[in-house]
N, C-alpha and C positions, 0 to 999 in steps of 0.2 A: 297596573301601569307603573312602570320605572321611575324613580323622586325626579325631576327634574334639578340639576347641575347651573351652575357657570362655568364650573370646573372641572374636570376630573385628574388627579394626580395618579400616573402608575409609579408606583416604589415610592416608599415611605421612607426613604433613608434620610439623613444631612437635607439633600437639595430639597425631598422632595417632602417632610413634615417640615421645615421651615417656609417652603415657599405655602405649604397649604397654611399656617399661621397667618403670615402676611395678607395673603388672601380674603384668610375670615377677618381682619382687623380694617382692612379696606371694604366691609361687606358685601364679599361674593360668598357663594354659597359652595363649599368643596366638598370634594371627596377623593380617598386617598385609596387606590386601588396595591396591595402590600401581598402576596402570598406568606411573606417568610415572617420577620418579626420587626414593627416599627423600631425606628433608628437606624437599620440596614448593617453595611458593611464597617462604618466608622466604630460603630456603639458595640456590634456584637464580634465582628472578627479584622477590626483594624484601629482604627485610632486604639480607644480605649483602652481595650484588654491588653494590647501590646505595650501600652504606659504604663501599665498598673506591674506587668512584669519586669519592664524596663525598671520601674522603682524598689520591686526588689532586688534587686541585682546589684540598682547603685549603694543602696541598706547594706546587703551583703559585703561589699569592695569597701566602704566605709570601715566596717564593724572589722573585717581583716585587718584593716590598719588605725583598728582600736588603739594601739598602744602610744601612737605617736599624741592622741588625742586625750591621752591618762586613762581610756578605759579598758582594762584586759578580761578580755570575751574567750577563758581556756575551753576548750572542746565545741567551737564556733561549725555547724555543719548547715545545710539548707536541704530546706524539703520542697519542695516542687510540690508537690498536696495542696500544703497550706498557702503560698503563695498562688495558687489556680483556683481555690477555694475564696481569695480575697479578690481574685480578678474577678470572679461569677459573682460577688456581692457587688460591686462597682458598678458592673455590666447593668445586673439586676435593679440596681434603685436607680439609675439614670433611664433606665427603658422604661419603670413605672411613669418618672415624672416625664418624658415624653409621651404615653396614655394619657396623665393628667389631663395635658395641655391640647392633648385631640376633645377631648372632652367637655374643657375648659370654653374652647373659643365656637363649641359645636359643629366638629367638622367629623364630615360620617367616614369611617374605615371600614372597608369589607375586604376582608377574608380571601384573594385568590388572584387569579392569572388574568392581567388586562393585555388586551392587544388593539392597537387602532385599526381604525376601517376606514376603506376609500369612500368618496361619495354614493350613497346610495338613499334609496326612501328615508331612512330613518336620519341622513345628513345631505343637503345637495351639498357641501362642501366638506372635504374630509375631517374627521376629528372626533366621530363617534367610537365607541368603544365597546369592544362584548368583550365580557367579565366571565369567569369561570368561575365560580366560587368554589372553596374548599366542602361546602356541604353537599356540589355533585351540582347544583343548578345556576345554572347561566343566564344572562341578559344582555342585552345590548342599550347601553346609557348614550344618551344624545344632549352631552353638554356643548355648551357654546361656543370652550375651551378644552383642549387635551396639552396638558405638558410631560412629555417622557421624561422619566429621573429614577431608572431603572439598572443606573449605577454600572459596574464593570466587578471581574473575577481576576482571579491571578492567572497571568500567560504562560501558556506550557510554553515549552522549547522540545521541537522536532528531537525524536530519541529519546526522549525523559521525560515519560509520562508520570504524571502524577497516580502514587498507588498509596497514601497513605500510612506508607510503612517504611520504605526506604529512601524514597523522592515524595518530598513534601511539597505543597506551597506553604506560603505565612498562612492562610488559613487553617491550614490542618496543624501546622505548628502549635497554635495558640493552643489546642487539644494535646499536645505530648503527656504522657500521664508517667515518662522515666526518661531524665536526661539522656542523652548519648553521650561517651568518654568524646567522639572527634565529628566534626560536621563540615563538610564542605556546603558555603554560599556561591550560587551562583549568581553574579550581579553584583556590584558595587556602588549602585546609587542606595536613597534615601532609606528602604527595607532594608536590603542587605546588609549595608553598615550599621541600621540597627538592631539586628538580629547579632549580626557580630558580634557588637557591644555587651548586648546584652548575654550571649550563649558563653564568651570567655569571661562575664565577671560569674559564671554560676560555674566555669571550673573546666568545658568542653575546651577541646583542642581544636580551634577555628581555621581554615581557608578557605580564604576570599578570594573568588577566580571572574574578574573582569577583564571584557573583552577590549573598553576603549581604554586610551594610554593612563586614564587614572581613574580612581576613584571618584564618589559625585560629582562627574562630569558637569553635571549644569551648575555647578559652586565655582566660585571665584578660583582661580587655580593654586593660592596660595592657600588658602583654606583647605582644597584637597590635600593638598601636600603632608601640612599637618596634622589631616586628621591619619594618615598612611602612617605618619611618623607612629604618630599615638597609640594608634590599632598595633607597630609592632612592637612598640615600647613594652606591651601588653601579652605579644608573644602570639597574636594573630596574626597567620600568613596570609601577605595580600599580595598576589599575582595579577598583575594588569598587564596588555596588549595578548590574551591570552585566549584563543580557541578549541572550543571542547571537538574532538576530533567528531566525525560522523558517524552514528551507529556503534559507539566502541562502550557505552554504557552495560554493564553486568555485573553479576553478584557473586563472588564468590567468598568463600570459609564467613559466610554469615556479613561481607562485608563488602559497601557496597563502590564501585572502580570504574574511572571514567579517565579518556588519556585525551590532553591536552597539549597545545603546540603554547610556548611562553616564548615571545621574542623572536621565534620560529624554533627552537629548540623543544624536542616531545618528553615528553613525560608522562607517566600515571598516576593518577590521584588517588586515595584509597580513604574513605570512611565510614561511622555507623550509619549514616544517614547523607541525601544532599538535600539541600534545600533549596527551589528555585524560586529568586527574587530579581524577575527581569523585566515588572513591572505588570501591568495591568489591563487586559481588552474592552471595551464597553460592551454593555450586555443588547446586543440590538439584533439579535438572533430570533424569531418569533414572535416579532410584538407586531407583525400587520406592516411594516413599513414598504412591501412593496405591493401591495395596495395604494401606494399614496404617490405623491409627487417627490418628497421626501429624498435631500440626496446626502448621498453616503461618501466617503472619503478617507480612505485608510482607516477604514475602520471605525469613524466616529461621525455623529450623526452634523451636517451644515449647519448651521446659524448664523442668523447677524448679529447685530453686535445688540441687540435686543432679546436677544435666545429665539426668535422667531424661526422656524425651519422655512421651505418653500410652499407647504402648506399654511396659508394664513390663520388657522383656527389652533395649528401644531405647535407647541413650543417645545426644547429640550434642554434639559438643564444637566451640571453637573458630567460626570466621568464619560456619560455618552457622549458629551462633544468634545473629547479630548483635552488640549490643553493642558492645563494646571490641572490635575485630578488629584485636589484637596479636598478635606471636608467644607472648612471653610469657604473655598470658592464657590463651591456648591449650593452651598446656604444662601450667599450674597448673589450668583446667577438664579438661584428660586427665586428670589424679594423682586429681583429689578424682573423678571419673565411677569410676575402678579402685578405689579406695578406697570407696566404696560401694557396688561390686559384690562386693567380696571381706568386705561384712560391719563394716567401720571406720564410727567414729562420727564421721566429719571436719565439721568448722565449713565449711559455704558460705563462697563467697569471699565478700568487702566490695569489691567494683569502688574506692568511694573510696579503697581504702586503694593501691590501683596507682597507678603512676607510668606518665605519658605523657611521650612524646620526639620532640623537631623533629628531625634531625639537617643542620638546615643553615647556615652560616656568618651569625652565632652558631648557637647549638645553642639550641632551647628545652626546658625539662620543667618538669613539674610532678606535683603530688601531692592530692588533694583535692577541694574544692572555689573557687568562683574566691569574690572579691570580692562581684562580684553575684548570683551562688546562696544565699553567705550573708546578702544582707539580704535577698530572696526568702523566705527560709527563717524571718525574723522574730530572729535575732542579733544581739544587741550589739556589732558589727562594728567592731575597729582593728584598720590594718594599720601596717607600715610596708616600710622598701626599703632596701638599703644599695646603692650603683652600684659595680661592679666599677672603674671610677675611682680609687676610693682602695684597693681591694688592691695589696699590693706581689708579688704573685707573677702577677696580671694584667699590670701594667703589664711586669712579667721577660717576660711570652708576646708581651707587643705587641697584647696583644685585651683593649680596657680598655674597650667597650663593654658595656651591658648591666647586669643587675643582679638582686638575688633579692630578692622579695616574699613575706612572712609574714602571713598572717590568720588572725587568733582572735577569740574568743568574750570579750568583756571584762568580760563577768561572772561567767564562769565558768574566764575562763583556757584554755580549751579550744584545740588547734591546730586549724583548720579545711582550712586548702591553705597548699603551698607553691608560690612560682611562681619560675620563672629562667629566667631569657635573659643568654648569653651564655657565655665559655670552658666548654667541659668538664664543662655543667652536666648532661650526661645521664650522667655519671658524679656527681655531687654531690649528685643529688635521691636515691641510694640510703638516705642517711642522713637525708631528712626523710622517705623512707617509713617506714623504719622507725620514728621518732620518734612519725609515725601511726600505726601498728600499736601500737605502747607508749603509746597512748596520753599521751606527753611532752604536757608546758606552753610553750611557746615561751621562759619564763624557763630551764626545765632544758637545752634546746639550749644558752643562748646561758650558760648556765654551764658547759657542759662545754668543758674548754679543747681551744681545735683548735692545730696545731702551725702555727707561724708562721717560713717564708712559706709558705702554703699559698690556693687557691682555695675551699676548704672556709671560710676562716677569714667569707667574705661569710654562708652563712646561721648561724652563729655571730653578728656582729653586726646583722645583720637580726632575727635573734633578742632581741637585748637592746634593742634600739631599739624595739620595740614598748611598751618599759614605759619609752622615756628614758632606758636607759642603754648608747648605743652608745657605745664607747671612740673610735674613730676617723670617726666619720657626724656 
């Protein structure tokens, strides 16, 4: 006879070993249905392993401009080996200590393929599950609870199938085992531009072919702008308002050619490789859901504002329901799905109140709303900017490009978004989130003293500059 549940999680990723965490700390009883390997797409072929490469890269760009910094690094070359060799250790001891903590809180992980079921004998309401385990034998588990967090893949683009070899996604990327000399991205948000970043500081000859008028569309538009600047400062081409023509993908002298209309004007693109970064589909393909009441919507599965589907025993968390498809969101839509299945009164998220992050050379984040959302929106709109230029702990890193942007409500004082580009700023927008969350004035930021030389010190006076009194801008 089957263990009896409260729970059962399908995918182990971000959403879905976090939320089983939560779960066991509120004492329900889980289980994490995983075929691939706990931590998912974040731990093994997305967050992580992509930062670990991002950081060599920025090592690498540094040490080139050893000299300004008194270090001279003669015969400076990079191996692709050992920086993938360092990514598989990273990968490897965060995935252990995600076992740990299955272990840890006693929450059961099996091995294989879950899919939900409609109501039948084994549930009068949907939510039961049959399990395929990897060792060939199956069952059907009758928890109380079923939460999908079954995560999402990278989206192909009609004509450009992914083969591994000359049209990648970022998964298959993270496995390259020999740079290419030249790469065309397709896509221009948050991937793409860090694929960019990252492929032109290790030496590749980058184009970036986005379709809307600019890069990270959903970034403040100034912030776009700058990061455009930066990528060509850098010698990567970035093509925006730009369509890959129909069917005109192929491969010739070993290389691979796709022709595109820029501003309506055609052209042909030519390199070793392309890489498609046009974002991500949720994985809702086989898991049972039309057996259920369960409704679907461009692709991502309904919820309220509770993660609850229209099945009331179903919850969904994470990349399946669209949205923000961060890790992070994912984790915090796990706790609050556990949290009111176990009966807790928890507040729904506020999306605006999360921070998004570029990670690539500079770094972009932000918090909020942009600029033009707010005058959309009918606000009394000042912003202002202070340029990382005039930080004295900038200019110490040798990355004095960039800058943080402050938008409020000038009638009401209200913070609306914070925006930044440049050093370390996906480490620095934790305290303009929170600032939103406390609902802070951007006067109260830029009074509280930050400790100087510090990189914090920029939305500190970004902050006071909105009313006129930056000390140093």
């Amino acid at each position: 006879m089957a263990e009896a549940f409260d729970v059962v999680i399908l995918g182990g990723g971000t959403g879905g070993y976090v939320a089983a965490i939560r779960g066991a700390q509120l004492g329900l009883k889980v289980a994490v249905v995983e075929r691939g390997k706990l931590g998912g797409t974040c731990l093994h072929q997305g967050c992580i392993p992509s930062k670990a490469l991002l950081r060599s890269a920025e090592v690498f760009a540094t040490m080139k401009e050893g000299a300004a910094f008194g270090v001279l690094a003669e015969g400076l070359s990079f191996d692709l080996g050992r920086a993938m060799e360092r990514k598989g250790k990273i990968v490897d001891q965060l995935h252990k200590g995600v076992q740990y903590l299955m272990g840890k809180h006693n929450i059961t992980v099996i091995e294989g393929y879950g899919r939900v079921m409609g109501p039948s004998i084994f549930s009068p309401t949907a939510g039961a599950v049959r399990v395929e385990r990897k060792d060939g034998e199956s069952e059907i588990m009758s928890p109380r609870y079923t939460v999908i967090a079954t995560g999402s893949r990278p989206r192909p683009l009609p004509g450009l199938p992914f083969d591994g070899e000359r049209v990648l996604s970022s998964d298959e990327a993270l496995a390259l085992q020999t740079l290419p000399q030249s790469a065309l991205i397709i896509g221009g948000g948050a991937i793409g531009v860090e694929w960019a970043s990252m492929l032109a500081d290790f030496g590749v000859e980058v184009t970036v072919v986005e379709a809307l008028p600019r890069i990270l569309f959903q970034e403040d538009e100034e912030i776009a702008t700058e990061m455009a600047r930066l990528l060509k400062k850098r010698r990567v081409k970035v093509l925006v308002d730009a369509t890959i023509a129909a069917d005109t993908y192929r491969v010739a002298d070993g290389k691979a050619m796709i022709d595109v209309s820029v501003h309506g004007a055609a052209q042909t693109l030519t390199a070793d490789l392309i890489l498609v970064a046009v974002g991500r589909q949720p994985n809702i393909d086989d898991i049972g859901l039309e057996a259920t009441r369960i409704e679907v919507e461009r692709g991502s599965i309904v919820v309220d504002p509770h993660m609850r589907t229209k099945e009331k025993a179903i919850y969904a968390i994470g990349d399946v329901v669209g949205g923000m498809q961060l890790a992070h969101v994912a984790a915090h839509e796990g706790i609050l799905a556990m949290e009111t299945i176990a009966g807790l009164q928890s507040d729904p998220l506020r999306y605006e109140q999360i921070a998004r992050c570029t990670y690539g050379r500079p770094e972009v984040a932000s918090v909020g709303i942009t600029e033009a959302q707010a005058r959309e929106r009918g606000h009394a709109v000042k912003t202002a900017k202070f340029q990382f230029r005039a930080n004295g702990k900038a200019l110490v890193f040798g990355e004095a490009d960039g800058f943080v942007k402050v938008v409020a409500d000038s009638a009401t004082a209200d913070l609306l978004g914070v925006h930044m580009i440049g050093p370390h700023v996906t480490d620095l927008i934790a305290e303009a989130a929170l600032a939103h969350v406390l609902d802070a004035a951007p006067f109260e930021i830029g009074h509280t003293i930050h400790p100087h030389p510090t990189l914090a010190e920029a939305l500190g006076e970004a902050s006071l500059a909105i009313d006129g009194m930056a000390i140093h801008g």
